[in-house]
N, C-alpha and C positions, 0 to 999 in steps of 0.2 A: 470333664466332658465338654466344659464351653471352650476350653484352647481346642478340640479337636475341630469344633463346629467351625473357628475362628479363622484357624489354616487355611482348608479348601474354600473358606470365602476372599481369604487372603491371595491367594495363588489363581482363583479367578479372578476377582478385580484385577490384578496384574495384569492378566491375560488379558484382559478389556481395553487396561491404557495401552496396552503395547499393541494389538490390534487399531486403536483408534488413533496411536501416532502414525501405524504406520499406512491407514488412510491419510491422516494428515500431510506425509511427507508426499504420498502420490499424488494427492492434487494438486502440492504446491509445486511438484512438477511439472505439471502439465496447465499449469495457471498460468495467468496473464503476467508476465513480468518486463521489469525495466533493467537493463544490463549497465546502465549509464545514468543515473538522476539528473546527478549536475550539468549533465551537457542538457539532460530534457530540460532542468527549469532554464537555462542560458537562451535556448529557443524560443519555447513558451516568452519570457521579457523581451524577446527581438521581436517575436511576430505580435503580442501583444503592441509594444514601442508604434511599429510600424501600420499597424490598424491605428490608431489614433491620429499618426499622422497623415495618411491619408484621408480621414477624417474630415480633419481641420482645414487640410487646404486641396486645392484643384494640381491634379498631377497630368502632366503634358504625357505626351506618346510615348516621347523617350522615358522617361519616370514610371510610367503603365508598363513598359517594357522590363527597366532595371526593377519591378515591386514581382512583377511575373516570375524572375528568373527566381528573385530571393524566397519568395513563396514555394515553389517547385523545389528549389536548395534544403528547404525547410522541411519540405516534405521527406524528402530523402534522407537526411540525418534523423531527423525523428524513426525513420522506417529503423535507421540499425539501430534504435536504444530498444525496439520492442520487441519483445516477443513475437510469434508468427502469428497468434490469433487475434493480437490487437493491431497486428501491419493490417491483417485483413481485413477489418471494421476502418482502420483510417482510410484504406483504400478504399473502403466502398461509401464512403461517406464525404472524402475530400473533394471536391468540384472538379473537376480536370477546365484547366483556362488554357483555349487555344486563339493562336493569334495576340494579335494586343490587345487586352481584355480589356471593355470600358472600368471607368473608377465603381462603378454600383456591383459590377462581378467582381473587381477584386475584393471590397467591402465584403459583400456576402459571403466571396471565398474565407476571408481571411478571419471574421466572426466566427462563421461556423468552425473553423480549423480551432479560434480561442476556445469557445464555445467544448468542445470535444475535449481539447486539452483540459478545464477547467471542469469538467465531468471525470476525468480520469484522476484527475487530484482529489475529487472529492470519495472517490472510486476509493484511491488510495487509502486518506485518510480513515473512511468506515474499516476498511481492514484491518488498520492498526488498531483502532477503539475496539474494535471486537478482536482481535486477537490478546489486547490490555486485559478485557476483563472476561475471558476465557483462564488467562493466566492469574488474575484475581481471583475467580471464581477456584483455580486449581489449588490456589494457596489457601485461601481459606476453608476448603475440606480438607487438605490435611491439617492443616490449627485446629479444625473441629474435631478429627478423631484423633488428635493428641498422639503423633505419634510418641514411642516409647525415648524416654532420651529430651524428647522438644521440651520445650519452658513455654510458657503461657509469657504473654507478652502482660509487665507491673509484679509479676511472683518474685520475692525473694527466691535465693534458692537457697537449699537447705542443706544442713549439716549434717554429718552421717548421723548423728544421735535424733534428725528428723525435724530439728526445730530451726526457722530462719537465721541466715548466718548473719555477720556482723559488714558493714562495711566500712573502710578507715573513713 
């Protein structure tokens, strides 16, 4: 009688994860993704690079000029590594710099641009840590209800006659 009970709890759980992957798979459709990493960190260290050096020193018209184009440049290749909900938020968030921006606009532009990028990495990162220990959390309930077959992790395992086998 307790295998009968055990089945249809069996076959619902099932029904549960597979319900709940395939939640998992629509969001992650319809979530914020990156199609490119490596060209985004190659930007991210250009425009980081490049805020520092305007920083440090005094940039003339022409250099206000050539930091505007590459700024703007930046902007546009980062737009094809993202997703369309996250072009949206950089768009509503990037400063639009018209004309030859003074060095304090482009500074604030270009901060805030790090700023955003350096939020979306951290963005990143929490999703991987919880997605880690979602899938820890998945492995250790099934270690716990042992499934039929698994070995406990330090068990000998045993001999048909039921007692620990030998090892060379």
């Amino acid at each position: 009688m307790a295998e009968s009970n055990q089945e249809p709890a069996a076959v619902e759980e099932a029904a549960e994860q597979q319900a709940d992957e395939e939640r998992a798979a629509e969001l992650a459709a319809r979530h914020e993704t990156i199609s490119e990493p490596a060209k985004l960190l190659r930007i991210v260290s250009m425009v980081r690079e490049l805020l520092e050096d305007t920083r440090q020193a005094t940039v003339d018209e022409k250099g206000r000029e050539d930091v505007l184009q590459i700024y703007e440049r930046s902007l546009q290749e980062l737009k094809d590594v993202l997703s369309p909900d996250l072009q949206a938020e950089l768009s509503a968030l990037a400063l639009p710099l018209e004309g030859v921006p003074t060095e304090s606009e482009i500074r604030i532009a270009q901060a805030q641009l790090v700023g955003w990028l350096e939020g979306l990495f951290h963005g990143i990162q929490a999703a991987l840590w919880t997605q880690q220990m979602a899938a820890r959390a998945q492995f250790e309930e099934t270690r716990r209800r042992g499934l039929p077959g698994a070995q406990q992790v330090g068990e000998a395992p045993e001999t048909p006659q039921g007692k620990p086998g030998q090892y060379l």
